[in-house]
C-alpha positions as CSV (number, residue, x, y, z in Angstrom):
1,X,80.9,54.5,-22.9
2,X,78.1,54.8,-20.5
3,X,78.0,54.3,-16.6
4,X,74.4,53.3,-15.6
5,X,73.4,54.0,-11.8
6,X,73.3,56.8,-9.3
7,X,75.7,58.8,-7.7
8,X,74.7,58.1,-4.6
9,X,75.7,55.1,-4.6
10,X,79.3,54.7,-3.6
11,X,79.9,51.8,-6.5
12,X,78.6,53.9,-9.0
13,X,80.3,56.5,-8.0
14,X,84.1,55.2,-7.6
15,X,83.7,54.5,-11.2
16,X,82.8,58.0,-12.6
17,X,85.4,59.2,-10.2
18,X,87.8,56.8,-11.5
19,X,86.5,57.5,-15.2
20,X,87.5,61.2,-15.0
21,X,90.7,60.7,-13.5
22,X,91.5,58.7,-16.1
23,X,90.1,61.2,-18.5
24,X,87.7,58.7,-20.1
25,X,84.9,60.1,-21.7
26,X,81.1,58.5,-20.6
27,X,77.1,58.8,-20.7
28,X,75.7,59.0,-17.4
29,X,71.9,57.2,-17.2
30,X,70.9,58.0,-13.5
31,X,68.9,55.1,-13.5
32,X,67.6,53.4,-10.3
33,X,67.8,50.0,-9.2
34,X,63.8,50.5,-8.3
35,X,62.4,52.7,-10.1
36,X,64.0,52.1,-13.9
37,X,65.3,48.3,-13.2
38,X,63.3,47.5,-16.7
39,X,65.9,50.1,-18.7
40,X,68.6,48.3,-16.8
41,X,67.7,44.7,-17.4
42,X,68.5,44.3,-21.3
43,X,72.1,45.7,-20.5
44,X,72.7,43.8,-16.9
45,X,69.8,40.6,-16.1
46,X,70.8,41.3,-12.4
47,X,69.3,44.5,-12.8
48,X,72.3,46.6,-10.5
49,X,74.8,49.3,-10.6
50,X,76.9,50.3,-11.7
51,X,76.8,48.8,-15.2
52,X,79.1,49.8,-17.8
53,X,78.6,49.5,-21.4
54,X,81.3,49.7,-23.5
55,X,81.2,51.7,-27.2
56,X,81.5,47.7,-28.3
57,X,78.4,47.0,-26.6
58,X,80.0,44.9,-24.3
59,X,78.5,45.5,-20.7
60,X,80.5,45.1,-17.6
61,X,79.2,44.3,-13.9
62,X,80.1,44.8,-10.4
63,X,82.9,48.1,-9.8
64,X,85.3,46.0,-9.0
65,X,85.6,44.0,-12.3
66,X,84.8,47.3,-14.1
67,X,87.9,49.0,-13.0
68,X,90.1,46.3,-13.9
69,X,88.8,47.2,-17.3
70,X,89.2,50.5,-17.0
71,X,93.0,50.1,-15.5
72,X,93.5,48.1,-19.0
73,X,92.0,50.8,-21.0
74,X,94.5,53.5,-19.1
75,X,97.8,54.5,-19.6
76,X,100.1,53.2,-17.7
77,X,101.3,55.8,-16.0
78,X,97.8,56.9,-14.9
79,X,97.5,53.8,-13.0
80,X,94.8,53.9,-10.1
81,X,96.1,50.4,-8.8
82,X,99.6,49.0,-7.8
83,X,100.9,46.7,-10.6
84,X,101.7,43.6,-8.2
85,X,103.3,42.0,-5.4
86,X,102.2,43.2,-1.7
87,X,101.4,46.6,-2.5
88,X,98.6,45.6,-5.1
89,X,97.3,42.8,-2.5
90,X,97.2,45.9,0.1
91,X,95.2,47.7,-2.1
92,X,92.8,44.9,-3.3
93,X,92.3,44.9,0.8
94,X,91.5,48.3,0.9
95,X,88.8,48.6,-2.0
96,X,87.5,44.9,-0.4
97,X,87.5,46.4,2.9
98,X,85.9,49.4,2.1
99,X,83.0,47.9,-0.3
100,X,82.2,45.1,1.7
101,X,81.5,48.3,4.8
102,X,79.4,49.9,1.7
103,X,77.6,47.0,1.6
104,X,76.7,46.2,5.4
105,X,75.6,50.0,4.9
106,X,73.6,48.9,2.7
107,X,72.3,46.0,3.9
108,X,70.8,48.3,6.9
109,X,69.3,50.9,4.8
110,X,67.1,47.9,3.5
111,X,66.6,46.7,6.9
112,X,65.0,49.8,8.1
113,X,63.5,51.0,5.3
114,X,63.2,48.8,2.2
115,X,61.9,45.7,4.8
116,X,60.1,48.5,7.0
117,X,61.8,46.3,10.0
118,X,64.9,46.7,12.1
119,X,65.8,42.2,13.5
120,X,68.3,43.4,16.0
121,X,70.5,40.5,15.6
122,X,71.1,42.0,12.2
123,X,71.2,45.7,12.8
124,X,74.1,44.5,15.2
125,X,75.9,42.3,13.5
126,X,76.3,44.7,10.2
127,X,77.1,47.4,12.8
128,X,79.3,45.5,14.5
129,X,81.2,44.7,11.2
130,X,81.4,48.2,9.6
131,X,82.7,49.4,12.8
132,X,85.5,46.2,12.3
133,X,86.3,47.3,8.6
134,X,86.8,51.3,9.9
135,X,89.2,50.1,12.1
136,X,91.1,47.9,9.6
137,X,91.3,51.0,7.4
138,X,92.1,53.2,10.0
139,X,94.8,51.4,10.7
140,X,96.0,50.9,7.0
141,X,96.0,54.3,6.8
142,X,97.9,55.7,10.2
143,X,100.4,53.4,8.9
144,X,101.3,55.2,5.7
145,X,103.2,58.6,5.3
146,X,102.6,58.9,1.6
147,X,100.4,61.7,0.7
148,X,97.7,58.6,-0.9
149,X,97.5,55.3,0.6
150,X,99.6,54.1,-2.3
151,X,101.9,56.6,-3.2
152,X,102.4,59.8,-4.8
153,X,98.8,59.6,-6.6
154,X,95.6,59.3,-5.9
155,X,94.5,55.5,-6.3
156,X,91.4,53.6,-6.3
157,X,91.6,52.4,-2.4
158,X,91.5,56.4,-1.9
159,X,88.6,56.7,-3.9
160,X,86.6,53.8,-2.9
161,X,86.9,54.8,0.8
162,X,86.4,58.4,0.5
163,X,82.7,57.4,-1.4
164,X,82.2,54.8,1.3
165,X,82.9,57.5,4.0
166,X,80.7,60.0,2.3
167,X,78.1,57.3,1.5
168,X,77.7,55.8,5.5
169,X,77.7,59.6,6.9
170,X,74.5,60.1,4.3
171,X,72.7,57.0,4.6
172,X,73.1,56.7,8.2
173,X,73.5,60.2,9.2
174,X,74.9,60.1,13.2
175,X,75.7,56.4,13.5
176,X,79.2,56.6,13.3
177,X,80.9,59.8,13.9
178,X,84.0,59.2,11.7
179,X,86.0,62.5,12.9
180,X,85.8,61.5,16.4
181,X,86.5,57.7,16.3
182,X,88.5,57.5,13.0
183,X,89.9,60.8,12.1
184,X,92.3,59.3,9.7
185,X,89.6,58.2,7.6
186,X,87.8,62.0,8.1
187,X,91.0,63.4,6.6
188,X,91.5,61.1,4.3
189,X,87.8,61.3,2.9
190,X,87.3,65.1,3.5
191,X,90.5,65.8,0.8
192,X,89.3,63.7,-1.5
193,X,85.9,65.5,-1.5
194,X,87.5,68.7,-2.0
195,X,89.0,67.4,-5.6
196,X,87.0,68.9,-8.4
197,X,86.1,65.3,-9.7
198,X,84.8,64.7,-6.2
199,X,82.6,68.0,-6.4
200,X,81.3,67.1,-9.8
201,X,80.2,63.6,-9.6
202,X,78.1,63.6,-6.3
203,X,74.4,63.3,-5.6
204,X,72.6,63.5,-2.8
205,X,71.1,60.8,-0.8
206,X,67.8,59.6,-1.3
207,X,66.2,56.0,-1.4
208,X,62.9,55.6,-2.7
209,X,60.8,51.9,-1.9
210,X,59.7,50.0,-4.8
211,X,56.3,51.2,-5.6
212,X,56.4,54.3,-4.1
């Protein structure tokens, strides 16, 4: 298989994460949405990350639709998401919660520096609502005792907000100070990044404009 995109995106990276905890085997192209969108367009029109293509050919878009895959592909007892019922509705929460913050995050790194702009009424709004999903999942979390949100193993609501954690502390570096205002979350994201898969599937991050 191969995982197209960067690792400093958190989308991207949730995948590989998820792809060696699940011991699947993959070709990494760190290609860039900007700078090599032409190499990513015959396998995904919209020209994003990450894109997945499987040894079939097939190509799969968006994270969330390529971990379903992936959870197919896996055995069962390796399973990164609860099977049904409340617990796997929780956890579709979680991941929503936590991508939807990765993408106000974003949203403002474009503002400020893809735009060259910063509409206040924008800045505040996304603000406003990645501060509203840290609280949501600070909460989800104080309210577990398991040592994952989920259980006994690490899932993918662990993994998605541990990358969204690491990617809002590098894109907007001082905006939110997580360990003071949601130090579940810290803790939660600073043990994941201390997991060798963690450690081996990071980048750091940069953002280049188109044409620069």
């Amino acid at each position: 298989m191969i995982l197209i995109g960067q690792y400093d995106s958190p989308f991207v990276r949730r995948v590989a994460i998820a792809m060696r905890l699940y011991g699947m085997p993959f070709e990494h192209r760190p290609w860039s949405v900007f700078g090599d969108a032409e190499k990513i367009a015959p396998y995904n029109p919209l020209m994003r990350v990450p894109t997945l293509v499987l040894n079939t050919g097939e190509a799969l878009l968006e994270s969330h639709a390529i971990l379903d895959a992936l959870d197919q592909l896996a055995p069962p007892a390796l399973a990164m998401m609860p099977a049904g019922g409340a617990e796997r509705r929780e956890a579709m929460k979680v991941c929503a919660l936590a991508t939807g913050l990765a993408d106000k995050a974003v949203s403002l790194v474009y503002e400020t520096v893809i735009h060259n702009r910063a509409t206040p009424a924008w800045v505040e709004r996304c603000l406003s609502q990645i501060a509203g999903c840290l609280n949501e999942l600070e909460r989800s979390r104080t309210a577990r005792t398991t040592p994952w949100w989920f259980g006994q193993a690490i899932g993918h609501a662990d993994v998605t907000v541990a990358c969204v954690i690491r990617f809002l502390g590098d894109a907007h570096p001082g905006l939110f100070d997580i360990s003071e205002g949601w130090p579940m979350l810290a803790a939660h994201a600073a043990r994941c990044e201390s997991l060798p898969a963690f450690q081996e599937l990071q980048q750091a991050f940069k953002v280049t404009p188109p044409g620069a």
